[in-house]
C-alpha positions in Angstrom: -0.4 13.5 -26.5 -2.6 10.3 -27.8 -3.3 7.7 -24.9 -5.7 5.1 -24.1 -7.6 4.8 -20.4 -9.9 2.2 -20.4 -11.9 1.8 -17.1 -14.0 -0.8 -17.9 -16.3 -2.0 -15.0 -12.7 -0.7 -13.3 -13.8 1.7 -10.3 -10.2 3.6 -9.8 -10.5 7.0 -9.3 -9.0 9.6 -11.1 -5.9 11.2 -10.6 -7.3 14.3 -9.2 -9.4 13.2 -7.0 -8.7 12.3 -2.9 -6.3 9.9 -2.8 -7.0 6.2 -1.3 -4.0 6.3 1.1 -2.0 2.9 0.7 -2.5 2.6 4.6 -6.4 1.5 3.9 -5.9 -1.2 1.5 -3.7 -2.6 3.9 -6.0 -2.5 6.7 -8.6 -3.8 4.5 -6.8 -6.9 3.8 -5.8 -7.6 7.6 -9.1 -7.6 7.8 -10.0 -10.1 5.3 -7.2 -12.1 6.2 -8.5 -12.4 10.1 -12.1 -13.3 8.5 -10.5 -16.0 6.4 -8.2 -17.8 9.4 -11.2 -17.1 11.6 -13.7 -18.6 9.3 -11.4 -22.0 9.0 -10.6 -20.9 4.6 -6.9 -20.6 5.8 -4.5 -21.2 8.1 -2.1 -18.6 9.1 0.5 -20.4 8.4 -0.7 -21.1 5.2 -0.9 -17.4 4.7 2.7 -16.8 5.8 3.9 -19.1 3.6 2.5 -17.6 0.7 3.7 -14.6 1.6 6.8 -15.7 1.6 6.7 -17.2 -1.7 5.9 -14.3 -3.0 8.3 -12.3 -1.5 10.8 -14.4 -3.7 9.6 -14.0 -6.5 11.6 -11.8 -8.9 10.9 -10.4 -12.4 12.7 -13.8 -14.2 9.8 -15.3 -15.3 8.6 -12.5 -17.2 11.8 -11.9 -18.8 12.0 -15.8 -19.7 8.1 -15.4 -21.5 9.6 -11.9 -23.6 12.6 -13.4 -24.7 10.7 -16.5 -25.6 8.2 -14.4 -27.8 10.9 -12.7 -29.4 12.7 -15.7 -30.4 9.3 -17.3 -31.5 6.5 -15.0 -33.4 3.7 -18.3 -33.0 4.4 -18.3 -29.6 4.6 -14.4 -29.9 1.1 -14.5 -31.2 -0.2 -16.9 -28.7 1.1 -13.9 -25.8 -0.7 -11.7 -27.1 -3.9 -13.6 -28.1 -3.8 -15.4 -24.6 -1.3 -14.5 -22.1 -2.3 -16.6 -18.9 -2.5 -20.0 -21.4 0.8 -18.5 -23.2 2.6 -18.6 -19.8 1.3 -22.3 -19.3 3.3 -23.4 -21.9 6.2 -22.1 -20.1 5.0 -24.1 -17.0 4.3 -21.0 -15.6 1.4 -20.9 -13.4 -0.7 -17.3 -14.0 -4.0 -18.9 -12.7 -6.7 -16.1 -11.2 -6.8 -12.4 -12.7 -6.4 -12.0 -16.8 -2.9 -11.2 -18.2 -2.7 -9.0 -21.1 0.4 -8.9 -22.8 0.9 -5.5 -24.6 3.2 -5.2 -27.3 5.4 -2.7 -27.8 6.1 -1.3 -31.6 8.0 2.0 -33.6 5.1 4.1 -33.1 3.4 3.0 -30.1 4.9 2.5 -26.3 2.5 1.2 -23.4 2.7 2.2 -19.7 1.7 0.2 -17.4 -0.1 2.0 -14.3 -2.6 1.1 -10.7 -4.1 4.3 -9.8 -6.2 2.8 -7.2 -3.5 0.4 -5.5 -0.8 -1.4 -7.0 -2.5 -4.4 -9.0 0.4 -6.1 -10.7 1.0 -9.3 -12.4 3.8 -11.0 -10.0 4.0 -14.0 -10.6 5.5 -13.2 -13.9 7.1 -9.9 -12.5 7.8 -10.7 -8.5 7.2 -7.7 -6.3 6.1 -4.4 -7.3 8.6 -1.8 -6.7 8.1 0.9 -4.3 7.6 3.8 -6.5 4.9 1.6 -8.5 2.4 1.8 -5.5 3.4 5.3 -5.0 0.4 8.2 -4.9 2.9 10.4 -7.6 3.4 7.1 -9.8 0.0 6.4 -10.0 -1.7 9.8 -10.7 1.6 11.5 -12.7 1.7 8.0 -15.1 -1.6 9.2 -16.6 -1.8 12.6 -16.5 1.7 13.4 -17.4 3.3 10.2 -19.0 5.9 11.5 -21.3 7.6 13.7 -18.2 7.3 10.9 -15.9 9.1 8.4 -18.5 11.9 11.4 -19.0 12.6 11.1 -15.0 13.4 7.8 -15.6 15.6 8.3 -18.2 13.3 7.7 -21.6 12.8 9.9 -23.7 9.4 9.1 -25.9 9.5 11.3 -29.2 6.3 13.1 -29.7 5.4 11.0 -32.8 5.2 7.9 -30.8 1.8 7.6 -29.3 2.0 6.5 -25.2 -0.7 4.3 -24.4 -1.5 4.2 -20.3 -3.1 0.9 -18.9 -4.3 0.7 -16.0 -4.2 -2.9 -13.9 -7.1 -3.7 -11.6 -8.2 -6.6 -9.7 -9.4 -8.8 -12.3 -6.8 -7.9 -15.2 -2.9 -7.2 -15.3 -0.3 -6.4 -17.8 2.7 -6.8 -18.8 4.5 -4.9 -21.8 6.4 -6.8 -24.3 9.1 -3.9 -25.3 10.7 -4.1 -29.2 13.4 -6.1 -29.6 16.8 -4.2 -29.7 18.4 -4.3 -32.8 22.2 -6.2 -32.9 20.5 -9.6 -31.1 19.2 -11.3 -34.1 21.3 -14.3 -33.0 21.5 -14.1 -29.1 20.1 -17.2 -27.3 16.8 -16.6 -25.3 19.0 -17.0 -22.8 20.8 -14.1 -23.4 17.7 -12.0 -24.4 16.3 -12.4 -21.2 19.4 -10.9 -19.5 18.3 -7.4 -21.0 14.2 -7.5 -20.5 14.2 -5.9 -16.9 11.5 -5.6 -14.5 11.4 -1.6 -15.6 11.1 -3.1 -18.9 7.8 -5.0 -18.9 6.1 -1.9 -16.9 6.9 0.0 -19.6 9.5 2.6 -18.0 12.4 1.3 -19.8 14.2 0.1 -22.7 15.9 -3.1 -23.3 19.8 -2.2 -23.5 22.3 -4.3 -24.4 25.0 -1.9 -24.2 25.1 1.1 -20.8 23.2 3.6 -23.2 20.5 6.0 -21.8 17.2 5.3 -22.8 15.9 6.2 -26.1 13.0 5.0 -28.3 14.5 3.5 -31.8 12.2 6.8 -33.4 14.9 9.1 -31.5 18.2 7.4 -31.8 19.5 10.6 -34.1 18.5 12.9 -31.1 20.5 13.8 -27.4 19.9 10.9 -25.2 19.3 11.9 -21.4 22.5 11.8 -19.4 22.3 9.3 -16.6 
C-alpha cells in the first residue's frame, strides 16, 4: 500500500501512541473560552451564537463548490490552485485556516483524516460526524486505510494508490471525488445532489444510482453488499 503522511510543522501523534482523549480538548477550549469572555474578546452570547451557526451548518456548501468544479475545469483549476479564494467566488466565506482541495483521479483516492482531534473544514462541510472524531477513525484511517474504506462499503483496488491527509489547525481538506460517469449533462444542480458529506472525506463514492461503493478501476469486480 502507497500513501502520503505529511506532518509538516503538524504535532499529531501517531497512531500508536497514548491517545489524546477527546475529553481534554474539550476542557482545553472551556478554558480558552472563559479567558476570552473573561478578558472582554467575547461575549458569551456572542459565543453561543456562533455555536449555533455552526451547528446548522450542513455539508451543502461543499457539495455546491464540487459540482461547480466539475461543471467548470477553470474554476476546477482555481480549487485546486487556491481553495479558500475558489470558495470566494461562490460567496462562500472560508476565511482563517488553509483549504486544500484534493482531487480525486483513476489511480489515486485521498482520505481525509485528524489524528490529533477532529480539525475539519465546516464551513464548507457543516459538522463533523461522530465517527470522524473517533480514537478508531483517526488511528485505523492511517494505518489501515483500505480495510477501514471496505467497512464503509468501498472497495479500493490494490492498483489505486490511497493517499491519507491529515487536517490540523492551520490547514483542512476537502476531497473532490471523480465525476461519475452518465452525468455529462446533469445541471450542477443535480450534481450536487450526489457529492455527500462521506464524499468529500473521502469514504465514499458519488452514486447516482443505489449501487455499493466501488472505484471506476473495479467496476468488473463483486461490489460489497450493503
Amino acid at each position: 500500500m502507497a500513501h502520503d503522511h505529511d506532518h509538516g510543522d503538524h504535532h499529531h501523534p501517531h497512531p500508536h501512541q497514548k491517545d489524546h482523549a477527546a475529553k481534554a480538548w474539550e476542557r482545553r477550549e472551556a478554558a480558552i473560552r472563559s479567558l476570552l469572555i473573561e478578558k472582554g474578546v467575547l461575549t458569551a452570547e456572542q459565543i453561543h451564537r456562533k455555536i449555533e451557526e455552526w451547528d446548522h451548518k450542513s455539508f451543502a456548501e461543499g457539495a455546491r463548490v464540487v459540482a461547480h468544479a466539475w461543471s467548470d475545469p477553470g474554476y476546477e483549476a482555481r480549487l485546486l490552485a487556491d481553495a479558500n479564494a475558489a470558495t470566494a467566488e461562490l460567496g462562500i466565506d472560508t476565511s482563517g485556516p488553509k483549504i486544500v482541495a484534493l482531487k480525486n483521479t483513476p489511480s489515486l483516492h485521498h482520505l481525509v483524516v485528524c489524528t490529533l482531534c477532529s480539525c475539519y473544514p465546516r464551513m464548507l462541510l457543516g459538522l463533523p460526524p461522530a465517527w470522524y472524531k473517533s480514537a478508531a477513525y483517526r488511528s485505523r484511517a492511517v494505518s489501515e486505510p483500505r480495510q477501514v474504506l471496505a467497512e464503509f462499503g468501498l472497495i479500493i483496488p490494490p492498483e489505486v494508490e490511497v493517499r491519507i491527509e491529515d487536517s490540523n489547525q492551520k490547514c483542512r481538506f476537502m476531497v473532490m471525488p471523480m465525476r461519475p460517469e452518465g452525468t455529462e449533462k446533469w445541471t450542477e444542480k443535480q450534481l450536487a445532489e450526489i457529492v455527500t458529506r462521506d464524499c468529500m472525506i473521502g469514504v465514499a463514492l458519488p452514486r447516482p444510482g443505489r449501487t455499493a461503493d466501488v472505484h471506476p478501476v473495479q467496476k468488473a469486480s463483486r461490489p460489497v453488499q450493503e
